[in-house]
C-alpha positions as CSV (number, residue, x, y, z in Angstrom):
1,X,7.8,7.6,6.5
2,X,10.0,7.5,9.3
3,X,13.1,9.6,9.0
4,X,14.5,10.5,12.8
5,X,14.7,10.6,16.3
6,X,14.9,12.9,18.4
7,X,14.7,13.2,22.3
8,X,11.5,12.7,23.3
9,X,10.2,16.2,24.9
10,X,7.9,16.4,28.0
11,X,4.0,15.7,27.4
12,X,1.8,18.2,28.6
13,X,-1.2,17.6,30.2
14,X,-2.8,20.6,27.7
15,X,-2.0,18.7,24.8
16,X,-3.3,15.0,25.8
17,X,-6.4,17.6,27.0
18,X,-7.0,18.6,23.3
19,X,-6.3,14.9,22.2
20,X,-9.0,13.7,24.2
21,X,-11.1,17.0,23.1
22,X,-10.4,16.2,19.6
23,X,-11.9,12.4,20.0
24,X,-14.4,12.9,22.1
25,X,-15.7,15.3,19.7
26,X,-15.4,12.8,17.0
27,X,-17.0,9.9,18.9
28,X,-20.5,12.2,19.9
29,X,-20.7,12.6,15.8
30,X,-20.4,9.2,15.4
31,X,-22.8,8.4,17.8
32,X,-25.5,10.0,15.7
33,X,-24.7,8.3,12.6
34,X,-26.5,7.0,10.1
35,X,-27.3,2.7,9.4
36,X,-26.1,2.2,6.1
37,X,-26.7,-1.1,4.8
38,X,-22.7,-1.8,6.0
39,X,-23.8,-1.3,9.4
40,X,-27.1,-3.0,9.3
41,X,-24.6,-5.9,8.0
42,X,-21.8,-5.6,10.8
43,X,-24.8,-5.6,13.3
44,X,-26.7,-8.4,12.0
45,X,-23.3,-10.5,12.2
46,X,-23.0,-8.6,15.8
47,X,-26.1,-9.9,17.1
48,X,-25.6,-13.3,15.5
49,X,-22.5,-14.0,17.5
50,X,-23.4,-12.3,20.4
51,X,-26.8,-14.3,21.0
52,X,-24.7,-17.9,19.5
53,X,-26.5,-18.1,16.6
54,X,-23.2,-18.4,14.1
55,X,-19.9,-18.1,14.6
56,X,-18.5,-16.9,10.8
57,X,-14.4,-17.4,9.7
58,X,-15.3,-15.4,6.8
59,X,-15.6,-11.5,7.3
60,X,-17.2,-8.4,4.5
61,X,-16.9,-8.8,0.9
62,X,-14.4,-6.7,-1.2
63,X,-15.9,-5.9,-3.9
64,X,-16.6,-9.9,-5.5
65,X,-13.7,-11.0,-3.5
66,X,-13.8,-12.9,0.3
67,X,-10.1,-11.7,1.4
68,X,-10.7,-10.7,4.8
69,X,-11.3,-13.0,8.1
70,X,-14.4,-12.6,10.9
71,X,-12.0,-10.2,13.0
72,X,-14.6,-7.6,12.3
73,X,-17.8,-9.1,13.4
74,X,-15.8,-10.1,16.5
75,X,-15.2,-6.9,17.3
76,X,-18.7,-5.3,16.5
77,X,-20.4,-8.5,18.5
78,X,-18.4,-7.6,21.8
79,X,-19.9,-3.7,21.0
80,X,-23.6,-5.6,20.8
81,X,-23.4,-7.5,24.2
82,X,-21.9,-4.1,26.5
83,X,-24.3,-1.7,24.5
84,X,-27.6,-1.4,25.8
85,X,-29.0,0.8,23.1
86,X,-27.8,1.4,19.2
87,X,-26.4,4.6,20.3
88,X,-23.9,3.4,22.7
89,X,-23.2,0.7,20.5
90,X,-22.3,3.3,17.4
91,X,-19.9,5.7,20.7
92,X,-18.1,2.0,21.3
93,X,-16.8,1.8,18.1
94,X,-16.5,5.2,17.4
95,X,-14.6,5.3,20.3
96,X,-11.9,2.3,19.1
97,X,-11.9,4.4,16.3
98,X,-10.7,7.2,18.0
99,X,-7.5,5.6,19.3
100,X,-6.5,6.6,15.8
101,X,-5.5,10.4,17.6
102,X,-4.0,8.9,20.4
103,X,-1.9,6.7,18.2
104,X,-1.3,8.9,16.1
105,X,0.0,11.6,18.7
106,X,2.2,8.5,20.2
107,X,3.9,7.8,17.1
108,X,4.8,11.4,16.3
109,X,6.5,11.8,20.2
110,X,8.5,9.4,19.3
111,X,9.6,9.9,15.5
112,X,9.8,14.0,16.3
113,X,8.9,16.0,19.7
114,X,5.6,17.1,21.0
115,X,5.6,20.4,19.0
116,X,5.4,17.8,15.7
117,X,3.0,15.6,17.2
118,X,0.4,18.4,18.2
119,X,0.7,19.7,14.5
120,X,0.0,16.4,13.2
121,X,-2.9,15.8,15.4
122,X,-4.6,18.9,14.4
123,X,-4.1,18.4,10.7
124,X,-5.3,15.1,10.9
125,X,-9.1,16.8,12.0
126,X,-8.8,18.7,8.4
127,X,-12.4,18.6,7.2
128,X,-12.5,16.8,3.9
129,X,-12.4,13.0,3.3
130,X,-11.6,12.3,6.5
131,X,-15.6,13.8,8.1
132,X,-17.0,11.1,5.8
133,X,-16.1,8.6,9.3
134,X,-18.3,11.2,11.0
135,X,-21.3,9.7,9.2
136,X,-21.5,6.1,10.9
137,X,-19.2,3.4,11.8
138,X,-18.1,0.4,10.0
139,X,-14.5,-1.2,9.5
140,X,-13.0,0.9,6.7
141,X,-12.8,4.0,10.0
142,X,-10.1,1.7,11.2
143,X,-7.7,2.2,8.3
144,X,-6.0,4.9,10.0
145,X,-6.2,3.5,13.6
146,X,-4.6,0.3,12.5
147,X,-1.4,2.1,10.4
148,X,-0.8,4.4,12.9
149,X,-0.7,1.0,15.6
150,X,2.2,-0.6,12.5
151,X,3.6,2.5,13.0
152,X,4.0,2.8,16.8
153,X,5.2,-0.8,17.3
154,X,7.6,-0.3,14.1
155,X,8.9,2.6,16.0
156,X,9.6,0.2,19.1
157,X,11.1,-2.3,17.2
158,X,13.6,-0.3,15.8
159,X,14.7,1.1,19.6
160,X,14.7,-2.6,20.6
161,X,15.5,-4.1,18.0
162,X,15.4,-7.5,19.6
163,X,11.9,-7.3,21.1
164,X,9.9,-10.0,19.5
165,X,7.1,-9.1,21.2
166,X,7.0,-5.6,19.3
167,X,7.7,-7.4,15.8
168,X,5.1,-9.8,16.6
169,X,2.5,-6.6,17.5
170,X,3.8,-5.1,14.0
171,X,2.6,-8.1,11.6
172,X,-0.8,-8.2,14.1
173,X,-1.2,-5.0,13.5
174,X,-0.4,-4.6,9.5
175,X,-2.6,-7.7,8.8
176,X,-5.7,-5.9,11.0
177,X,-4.9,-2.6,8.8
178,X,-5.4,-5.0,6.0
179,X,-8.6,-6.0,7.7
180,X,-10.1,-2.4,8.3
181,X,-9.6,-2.2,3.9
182,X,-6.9,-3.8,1.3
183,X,-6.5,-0.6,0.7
184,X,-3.6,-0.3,4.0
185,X,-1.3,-2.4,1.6
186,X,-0.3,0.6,0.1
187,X,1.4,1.8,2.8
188,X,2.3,-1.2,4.4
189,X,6.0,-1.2,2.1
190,X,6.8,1.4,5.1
191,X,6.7,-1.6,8.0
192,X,8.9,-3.3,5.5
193,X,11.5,-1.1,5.4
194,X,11.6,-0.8,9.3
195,X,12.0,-4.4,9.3
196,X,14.6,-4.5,6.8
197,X,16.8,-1.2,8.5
198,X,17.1,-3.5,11.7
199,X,20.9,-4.5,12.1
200,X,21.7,-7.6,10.4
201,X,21.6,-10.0,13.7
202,X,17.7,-8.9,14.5
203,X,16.6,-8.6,10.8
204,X,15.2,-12.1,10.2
205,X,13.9,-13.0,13.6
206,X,11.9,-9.7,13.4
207,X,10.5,-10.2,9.2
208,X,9.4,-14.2,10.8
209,X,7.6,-12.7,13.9
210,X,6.0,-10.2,12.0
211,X,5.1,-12.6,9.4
212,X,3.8,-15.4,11.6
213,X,1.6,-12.7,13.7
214,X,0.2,-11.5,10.6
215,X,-0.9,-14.9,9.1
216,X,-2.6,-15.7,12.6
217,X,-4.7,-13.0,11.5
218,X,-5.6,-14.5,8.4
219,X,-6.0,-17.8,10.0
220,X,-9.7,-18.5,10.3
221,X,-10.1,-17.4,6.4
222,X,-7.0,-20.2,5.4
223,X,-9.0,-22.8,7.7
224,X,-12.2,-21.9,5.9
225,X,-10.4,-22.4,2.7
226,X,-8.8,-25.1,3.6
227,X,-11.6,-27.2,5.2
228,X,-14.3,-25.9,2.6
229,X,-16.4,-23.3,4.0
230,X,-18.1,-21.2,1.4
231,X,-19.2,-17.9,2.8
232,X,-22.5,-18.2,5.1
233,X,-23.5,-14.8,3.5
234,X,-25.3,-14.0,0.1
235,X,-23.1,-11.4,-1.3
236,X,-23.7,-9.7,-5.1
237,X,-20.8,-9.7,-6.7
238,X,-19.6,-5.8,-6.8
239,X,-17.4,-4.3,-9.2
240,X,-13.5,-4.7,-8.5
241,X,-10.0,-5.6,-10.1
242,X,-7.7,-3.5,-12.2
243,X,-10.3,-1.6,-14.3
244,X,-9.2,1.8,-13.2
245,X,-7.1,4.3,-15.5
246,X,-4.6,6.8,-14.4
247,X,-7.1,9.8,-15.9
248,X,-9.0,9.5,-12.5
249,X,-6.1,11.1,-10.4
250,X,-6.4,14.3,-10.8
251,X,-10.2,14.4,-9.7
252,X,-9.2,12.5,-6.7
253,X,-6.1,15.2,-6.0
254,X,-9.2,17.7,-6.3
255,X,-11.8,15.8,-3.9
256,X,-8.7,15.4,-1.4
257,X,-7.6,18.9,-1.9
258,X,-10.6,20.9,-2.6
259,X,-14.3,19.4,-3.3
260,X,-14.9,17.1,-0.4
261,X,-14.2,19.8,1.8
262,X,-16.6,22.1,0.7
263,X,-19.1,19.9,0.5
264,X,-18.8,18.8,3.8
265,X,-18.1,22.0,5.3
266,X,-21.8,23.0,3.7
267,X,-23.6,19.7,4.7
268,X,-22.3,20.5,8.3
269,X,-22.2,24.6,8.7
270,X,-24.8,25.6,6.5
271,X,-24.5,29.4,7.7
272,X,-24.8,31.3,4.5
273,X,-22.1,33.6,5.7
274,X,-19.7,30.8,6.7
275,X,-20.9,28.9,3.1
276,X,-19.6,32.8,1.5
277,X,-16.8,33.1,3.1
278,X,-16.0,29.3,2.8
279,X,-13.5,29.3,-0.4
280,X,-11.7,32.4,0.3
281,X,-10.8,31.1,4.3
282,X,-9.7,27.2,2.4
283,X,-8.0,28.9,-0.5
284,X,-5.6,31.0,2.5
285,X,-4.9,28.0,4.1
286,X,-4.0,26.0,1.0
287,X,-1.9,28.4,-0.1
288,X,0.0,29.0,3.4
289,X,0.3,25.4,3.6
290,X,1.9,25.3,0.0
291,X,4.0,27.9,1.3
292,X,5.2,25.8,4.4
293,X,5.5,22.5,2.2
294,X,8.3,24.9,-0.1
295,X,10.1,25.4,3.1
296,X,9.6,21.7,4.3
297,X,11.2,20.4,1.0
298,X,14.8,22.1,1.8
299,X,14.4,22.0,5.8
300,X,17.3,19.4,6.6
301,X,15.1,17.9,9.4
302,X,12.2,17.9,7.9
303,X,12.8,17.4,4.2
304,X,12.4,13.9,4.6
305,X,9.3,13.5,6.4
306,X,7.7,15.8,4.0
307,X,9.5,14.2,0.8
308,X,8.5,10.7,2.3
309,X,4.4,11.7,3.3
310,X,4.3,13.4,-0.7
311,X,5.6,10.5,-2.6
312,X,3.5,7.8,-0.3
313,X,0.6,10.2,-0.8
314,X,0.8,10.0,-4.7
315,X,1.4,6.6,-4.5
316,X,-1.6,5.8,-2.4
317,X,-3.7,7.6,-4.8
318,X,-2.0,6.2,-8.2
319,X,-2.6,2.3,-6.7
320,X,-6.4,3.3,-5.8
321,X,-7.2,5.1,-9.1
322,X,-6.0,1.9,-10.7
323,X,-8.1,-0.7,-8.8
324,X,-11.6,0.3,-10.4
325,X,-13.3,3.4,-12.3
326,X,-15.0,4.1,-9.4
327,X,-13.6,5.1,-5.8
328,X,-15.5,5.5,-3.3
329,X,-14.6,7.9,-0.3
330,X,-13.8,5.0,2.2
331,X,-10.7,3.9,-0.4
332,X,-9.0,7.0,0.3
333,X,-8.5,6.7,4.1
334,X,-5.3,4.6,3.3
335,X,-4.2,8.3,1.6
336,X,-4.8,10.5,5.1
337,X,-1.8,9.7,7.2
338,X,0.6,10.6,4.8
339,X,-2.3,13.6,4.0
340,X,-1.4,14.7,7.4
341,X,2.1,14.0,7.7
342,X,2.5,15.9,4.7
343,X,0.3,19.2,6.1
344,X,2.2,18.8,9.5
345,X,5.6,18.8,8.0
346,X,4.5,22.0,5.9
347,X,3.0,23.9,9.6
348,X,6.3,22.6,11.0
349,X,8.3,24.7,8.9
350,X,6.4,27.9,8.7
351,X,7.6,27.9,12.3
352,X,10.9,29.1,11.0
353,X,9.9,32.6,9.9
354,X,9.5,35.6,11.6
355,X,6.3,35.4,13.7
356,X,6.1,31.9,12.7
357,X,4.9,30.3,15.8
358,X,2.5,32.8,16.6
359,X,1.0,32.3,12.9
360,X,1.0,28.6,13.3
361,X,-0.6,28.8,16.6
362,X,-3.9,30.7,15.0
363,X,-4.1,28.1,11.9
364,X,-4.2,25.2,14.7
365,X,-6.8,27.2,17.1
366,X,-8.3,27.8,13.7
367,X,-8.4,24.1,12.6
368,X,-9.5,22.4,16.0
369,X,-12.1,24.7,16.2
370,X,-13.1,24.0,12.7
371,X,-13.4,20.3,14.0
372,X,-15.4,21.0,16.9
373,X,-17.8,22.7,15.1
374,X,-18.2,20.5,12.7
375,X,-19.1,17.5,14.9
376,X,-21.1,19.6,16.5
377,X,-23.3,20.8,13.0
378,X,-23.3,17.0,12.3
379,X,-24.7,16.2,15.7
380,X,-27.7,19.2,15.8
381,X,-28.6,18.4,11.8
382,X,-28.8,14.3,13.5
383,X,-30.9,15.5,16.0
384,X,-33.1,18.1,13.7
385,X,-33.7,14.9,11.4
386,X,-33.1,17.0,7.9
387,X,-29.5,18.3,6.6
388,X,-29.6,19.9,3.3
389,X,-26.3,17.5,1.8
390,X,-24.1,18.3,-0.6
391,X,-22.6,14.9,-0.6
392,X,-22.4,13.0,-4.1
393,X,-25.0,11.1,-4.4
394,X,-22.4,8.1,-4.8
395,X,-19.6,9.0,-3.5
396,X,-17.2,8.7,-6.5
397,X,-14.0,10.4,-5.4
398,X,-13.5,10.3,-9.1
399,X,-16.1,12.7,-10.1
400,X,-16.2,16.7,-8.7
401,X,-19.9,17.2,-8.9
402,X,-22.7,16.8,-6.7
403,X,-26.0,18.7,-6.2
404,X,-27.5,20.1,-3.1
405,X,-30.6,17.3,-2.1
406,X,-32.4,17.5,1.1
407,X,-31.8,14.3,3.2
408,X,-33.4,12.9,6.6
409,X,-31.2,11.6,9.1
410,X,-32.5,8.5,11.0
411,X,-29.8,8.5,13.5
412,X,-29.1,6.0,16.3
413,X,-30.8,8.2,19.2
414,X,-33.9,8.6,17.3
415,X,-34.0,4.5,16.2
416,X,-33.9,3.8,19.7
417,X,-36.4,5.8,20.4
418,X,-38.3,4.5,17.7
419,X,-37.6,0.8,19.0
420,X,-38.7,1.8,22.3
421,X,-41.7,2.7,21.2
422,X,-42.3,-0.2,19.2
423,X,-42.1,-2.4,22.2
424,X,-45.0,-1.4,23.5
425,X,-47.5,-1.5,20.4
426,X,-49.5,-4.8,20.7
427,X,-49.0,-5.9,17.2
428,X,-46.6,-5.0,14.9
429,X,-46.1,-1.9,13.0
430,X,-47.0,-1.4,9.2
431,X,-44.4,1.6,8.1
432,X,-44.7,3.6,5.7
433,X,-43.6,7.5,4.7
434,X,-39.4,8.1,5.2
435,X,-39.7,5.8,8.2
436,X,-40.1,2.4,6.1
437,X,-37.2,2.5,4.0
438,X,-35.3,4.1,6.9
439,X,-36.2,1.5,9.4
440,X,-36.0,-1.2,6.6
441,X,-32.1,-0.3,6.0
442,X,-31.3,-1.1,9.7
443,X,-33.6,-4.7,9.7
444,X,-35.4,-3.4,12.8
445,X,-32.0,-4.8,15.0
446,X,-32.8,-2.0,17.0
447,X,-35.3,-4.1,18.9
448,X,-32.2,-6.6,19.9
449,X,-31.3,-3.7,22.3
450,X,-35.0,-2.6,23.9
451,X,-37.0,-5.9,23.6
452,X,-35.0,-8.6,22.3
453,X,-37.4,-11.4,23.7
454,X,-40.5,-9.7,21.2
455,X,-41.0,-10.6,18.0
456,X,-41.0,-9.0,14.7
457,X,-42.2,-5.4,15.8
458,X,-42.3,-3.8,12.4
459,X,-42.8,-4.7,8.6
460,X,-42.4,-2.4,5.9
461,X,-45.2,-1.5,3.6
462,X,-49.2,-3.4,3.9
463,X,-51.6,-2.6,5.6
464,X,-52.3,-4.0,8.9
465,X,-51.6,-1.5,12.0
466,X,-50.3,1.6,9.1
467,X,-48.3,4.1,10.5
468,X,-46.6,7.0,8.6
469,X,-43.2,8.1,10.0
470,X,-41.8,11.4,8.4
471,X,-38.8,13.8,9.8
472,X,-40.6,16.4,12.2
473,X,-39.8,19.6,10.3
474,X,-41.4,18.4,7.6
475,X,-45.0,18.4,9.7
476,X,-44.1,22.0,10.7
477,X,-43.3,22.6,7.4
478,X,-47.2,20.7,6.4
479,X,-48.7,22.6,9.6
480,X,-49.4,19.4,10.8
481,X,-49.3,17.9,14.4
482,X,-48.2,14.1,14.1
483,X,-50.0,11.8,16.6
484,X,-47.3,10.7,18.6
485,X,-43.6,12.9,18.5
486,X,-40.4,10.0,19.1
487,X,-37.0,11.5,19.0
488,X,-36.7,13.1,15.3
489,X,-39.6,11.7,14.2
490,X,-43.6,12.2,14.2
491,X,-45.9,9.3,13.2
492,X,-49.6,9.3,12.2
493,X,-51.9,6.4,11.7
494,X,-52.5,6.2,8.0
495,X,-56.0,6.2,6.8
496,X,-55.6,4.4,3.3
497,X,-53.2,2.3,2.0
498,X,-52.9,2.4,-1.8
499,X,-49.8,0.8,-2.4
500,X,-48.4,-2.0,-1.4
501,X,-50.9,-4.0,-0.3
502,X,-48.7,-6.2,1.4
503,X,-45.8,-5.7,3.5
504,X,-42.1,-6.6,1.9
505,X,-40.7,-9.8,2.6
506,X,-38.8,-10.3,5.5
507,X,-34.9,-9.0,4.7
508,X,-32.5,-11.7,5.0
509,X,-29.7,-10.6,7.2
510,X,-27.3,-12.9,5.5
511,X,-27.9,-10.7,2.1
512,X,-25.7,-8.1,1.1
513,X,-26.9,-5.5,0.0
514,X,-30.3,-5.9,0.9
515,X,-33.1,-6.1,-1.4
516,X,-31.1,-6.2,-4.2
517,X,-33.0,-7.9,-6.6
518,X,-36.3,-5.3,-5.6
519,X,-33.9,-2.8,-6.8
520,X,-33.0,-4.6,-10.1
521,X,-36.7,-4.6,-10.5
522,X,-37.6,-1.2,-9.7
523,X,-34.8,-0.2,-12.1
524,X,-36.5,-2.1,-14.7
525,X,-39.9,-1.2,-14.1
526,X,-41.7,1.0,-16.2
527,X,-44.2,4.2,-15.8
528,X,-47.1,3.1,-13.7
529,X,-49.8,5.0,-12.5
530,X,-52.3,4.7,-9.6
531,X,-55.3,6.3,-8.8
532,X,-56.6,7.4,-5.4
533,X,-59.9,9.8,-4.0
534,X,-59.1,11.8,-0.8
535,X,-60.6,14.2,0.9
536,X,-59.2,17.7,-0.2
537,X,-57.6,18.2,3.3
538,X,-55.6,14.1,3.3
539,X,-52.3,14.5,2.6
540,X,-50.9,11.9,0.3
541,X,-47.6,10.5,0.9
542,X,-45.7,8.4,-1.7
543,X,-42.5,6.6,-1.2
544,X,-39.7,4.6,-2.1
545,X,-39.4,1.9,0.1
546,X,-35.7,0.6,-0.9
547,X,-33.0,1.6,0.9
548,X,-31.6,3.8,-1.4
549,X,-32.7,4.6,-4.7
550,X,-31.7,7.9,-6.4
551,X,-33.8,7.5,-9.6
552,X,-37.4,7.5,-7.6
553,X,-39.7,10.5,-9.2
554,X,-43.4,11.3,-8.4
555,X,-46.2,13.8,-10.5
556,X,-49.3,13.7,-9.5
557,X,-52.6,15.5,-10.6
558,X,-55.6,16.1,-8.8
559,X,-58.9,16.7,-10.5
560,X,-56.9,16.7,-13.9
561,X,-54.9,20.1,-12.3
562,X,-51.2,19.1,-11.8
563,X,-50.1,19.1,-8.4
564,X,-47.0,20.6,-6.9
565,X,-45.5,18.5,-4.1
566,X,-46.4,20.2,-0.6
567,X,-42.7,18.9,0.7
568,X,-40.2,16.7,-0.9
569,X,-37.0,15.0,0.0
570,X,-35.4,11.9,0.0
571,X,-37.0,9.6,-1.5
572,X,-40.3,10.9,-0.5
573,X,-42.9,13.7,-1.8
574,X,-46.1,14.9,-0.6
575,X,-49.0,16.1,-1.9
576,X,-52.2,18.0,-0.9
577,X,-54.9,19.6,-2.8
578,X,-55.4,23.1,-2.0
579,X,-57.3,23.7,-4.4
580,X,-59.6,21.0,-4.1
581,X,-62.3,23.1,-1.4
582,X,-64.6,21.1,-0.1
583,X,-64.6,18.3,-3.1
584,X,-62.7,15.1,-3.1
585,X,-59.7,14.8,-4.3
586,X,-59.6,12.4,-7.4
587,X,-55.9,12.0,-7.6
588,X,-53.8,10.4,-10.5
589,X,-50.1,9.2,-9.1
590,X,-47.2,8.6,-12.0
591,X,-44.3,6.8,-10.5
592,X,-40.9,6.4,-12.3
593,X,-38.1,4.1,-10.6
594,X,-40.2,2.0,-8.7
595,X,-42.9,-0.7,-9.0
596,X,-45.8,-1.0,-7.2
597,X,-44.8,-3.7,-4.7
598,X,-41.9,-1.6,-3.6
599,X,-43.4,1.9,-3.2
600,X,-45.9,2.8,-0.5
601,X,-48.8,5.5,-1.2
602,X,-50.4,6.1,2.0
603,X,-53.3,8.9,2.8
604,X,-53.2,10.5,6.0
605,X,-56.8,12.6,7.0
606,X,-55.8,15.7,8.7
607,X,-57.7,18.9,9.4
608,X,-57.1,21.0,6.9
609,X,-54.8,24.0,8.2
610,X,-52.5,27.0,6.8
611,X,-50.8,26.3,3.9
612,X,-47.4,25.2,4.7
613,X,-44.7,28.0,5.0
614,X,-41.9,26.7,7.0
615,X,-38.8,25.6,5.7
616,X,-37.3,22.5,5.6
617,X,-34.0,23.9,5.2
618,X,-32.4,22.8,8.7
């Protein structure tokens, strides 16, 4: 996308101010991220190297494929042996991450002038696609750091051309864009054609170094190859190749445009005013931005830029639609640099008109302040443990609909504190509630951090030292005071254990995903039903104890009078029978999407208080 330079114009101390402003912002969000079973992966692999245990050439599956080398769980194992907790090991990466805006800001001093680059920066914090990297850390987020390095050092090479050392930093880089996703070959045809617009005498020196630095890269997965290394991990094949159809373009062109950032913009600022006014203030800014981008096409210094960003940006998304009928949001982070290039070329131009400048300088205030707050709504709903989410349940970037579903949020300061806590107990920990599958997706690594010498501090599920770990608005929301309050959590010994009598086996780190084949099973699993007799105060907690399973679903009757859950969320609902007085509670549990030896039904005996009358609405 490079088009011309101009002289490079003084840096201000303001603007590398709002640079860091802008990351640091992003790196506190991703601090309190979630463990997806991607990071619980990377980490596992992490602490594996770190500790010697294994030392892979083969890095994270694509899809059914093995195309990518260990460079990843290199990188994640030199996080695990600075960090001292999961939280600073989530702010590490994020930070690396984060170079992306510094890179970023580089490359656009040198391609147009600091008035260019400071428009690009702030469009690049656009809420949509993008705030999905808010939500943890794992290699895809370095997608944009990695084309925005190609870019610098292809923007070195061609003011020295002869500087091998540049050419050799472009392939490096290109071949680690390749790493953060395939997806980064879609834009890679732009480090060809710097190569290629190098005079004639430079030109093949250049396309050699660039090539040989990029094969390094690849090197450990040729050895592996070569020498016959299977993978060490056991990875399900996932659905990939060219199944996709060119139908699914114009949902993505909405998600990019539209969807994702309302959704996020609700999952994060939940103010009902804001949530009003939400369409009306996008909608203005789309349309002034449309606007600029008419202006941008016929601008003789920017028409090229923005021609360049438009065309790369269709193209991204016409080579992503095609790879599989279903994309999920991390495949279209290859799509927002030239997203950005093309918004900053548009804010550019509207510079041009009377009171221009002025009008651009409210839409950036407008936009950074946008990002701040978000990070900052996606920090306090971390910390509150609940967010009401109106993220698709599976992400397809193909599909516009979702459904507002109250989530918990186990995020990293509140595993550590959970860890912590662990370390002291005397024998390990029986989970069960939200906690189990929560602590279950992360394989208790947490402990690798606090009390790596211990053994196994937790199981999921059984019965032997039960504890129930549920978000704390949900006890306010039950009037009930857990026995012991750690970070966003409150845990209470559990009184019964009705299901499953035994915890889950062990997780292999090595399989990806995890507990896949309980999954199979649960999806396969019938209707059951168990019975249970309580007293009329015991609350009755019933779970899923996968990591994620969106078809879970719970009745229950007690006394032969159906029972409406007291709280329910997640994969989790809640009953109590207030109806009950002073008699037992004789309680018949239907379960759908789950089988009993993956779904935990725990009583907890509490004094019977208020009805509940909070909100779990964070």
């Amino acid at each position: 996308m490079e088009t011309s330079f101009t002289h490079r114009e003084p840096v201000r101390r303001g603007a590398w101010a709002l640079v860091f402003a802008v990351a640091l912002a992003y790196v506190a969000a991703i601090a309190h991220g979630v463990t997806s079973i991607d990071v619980a992966r990377d980490l596992f692999w992490a602490i594996e190297i770190a500790t010697g245990r294994a030392w892979p050439l083969i890095g994270p599956p694509i899809g059914s494929f093995e195309l990518l080398t260990a460079v990843w769980y290199y990188v994640v194992a030199g996080a695990a042996l600075v960090s001292s907790s999961l939280t600073m090991y989530f702010a590490l990466l994020g930070a690396l991450a984060a170079l992306k805006f510094v890179l970023m800001y580089r490359v656009a001093l040198r391609w147009m002038d600091a008035r260019f680059a400071l428009t690009l920066l702030v469009a690049a914090t656009l809420p949509g696609i993008v705030s999905y990297q808010l939500l943890g850390i794992s290699h895809t987020q370095f997608v944009e750091a990695a084309i925005w390095a190609t870019a610098l050092f292809a923007l070195r090479l061609r003011a020295s051309p002869a500087s091998v050392c540049d050419a050799l930093a472009l392939g490096a880089c290109a071949a680690l864009s390749l790493h953060a996703h395939p997806t980064a070959i879609l834009l890679l045809p732009w480090a060809a054609v710097a190569v290629l617009s190098l005079p004639r005498q430079y030109r093949l020196r250049a396309a050699l170094a660039a090539l040989a630095a990029a094969a390094t890269v690849f090197l450990p997965l040729l050895a592996a190859l070569f020498i016959g290394v299977s993978s060490v991990s056991d990875n399900v094949p996932g659905a990939s190749g060219l199944r996709g159809s060119i139908s699914g373009l114009v949902p993505l062109l909405q998600n990019l445009f539209w969807f994702q950032a309302k959704y996020m913009v609700q999952t994060a600022l939940p103010a009902q005013w804001f949530v009003v006014a939400w369409p009306a203030l996008w909608a203005s800014l789309l349309i002034v931005s449309a606007v600029g981008a008419a202006m941008a096409a016929f601008d003789r210094r920017l028409r090229a830029t923005f021609w360049a960003s438009l065309l790369t940006l269709l193209g991204v998304l016409f080579g992503v639609d095609l790879l599989r009928d279903h994309t999920p949001f991390y495949m279209l982070y290859a799509a927002l640099p030239p997203l950005a290039v093309l918004f900053a070329s548009a804010w550019t131009a509207l510079r041009n008109i009377r009171g221009g400048p002025a009008a651009v300088a409210a839409l950036l205030f407008g936009v950074i302040a946008l990002h701040l707050a978000m990070c900052a709504g996606y920090v306090r709903a971390a910390r509150h443990g609940m967010v009401l989410s109106r993220l698709p349940l599976h992400s397809n970037m193909q599909d516009t609909t979702t459904a507002a579903h109250l989530e918990s949020i186990s995020a990293p300061p509140a595993r550590d504190a959970i860890a912590g806590w662990l370390c002291t107990q005397p024998a390990a920990v029986a989970f069960h509630g939200d906690l189990a599958a929560t602590h279950d997706i992360g394989l208790g690594q947490e402990q690798y951090f606090h009390c790596r010498n211990r053994n196994t501090l937790a199981v999921t599920g059984g019965t032997g030292n039960a504890w129930a770990g549920l978000p704390l608005p949900v006890w306010h929301a039950l009037s009930t005071a857990p026995t012991v309050e750690i970070g966003s959590y409150g845990l209470m010994p559990v009184s019964a254990v009705i299901s499953p009598m035994s915890p889950l086996p062990r997780v292999a780190g090595r399989a990806y995903p995890p507990r896949f084949k309980l999954m199979i099973s649960a999806a396969n699993h019938g209707v059951w039903s168990a019975q249970a007799q309580t007293k009329s105060s015991a609350l009755l907690v019933v779970s899923s104890l996968l990591p994620t399973y969106p078809l879970f679903s719970v009745a229950a009757t007690a006394n032969g009078v159906a029972q409406k859950p007291q709280s329910a969320f997640a994969n989790t609902v809640i009953f109590r029978c207030d109806d009950c007085g002073q008699s037992p509670a004789n309680w018949d549990i239907s379960i759908q999407g789950g089988a009993p030896e993956n779904t935990s039904i725990a009583v907890l005996a509490v004094p019977r208080d208020s009805p509940a009358s909070a909100s779990l609405r964070p």
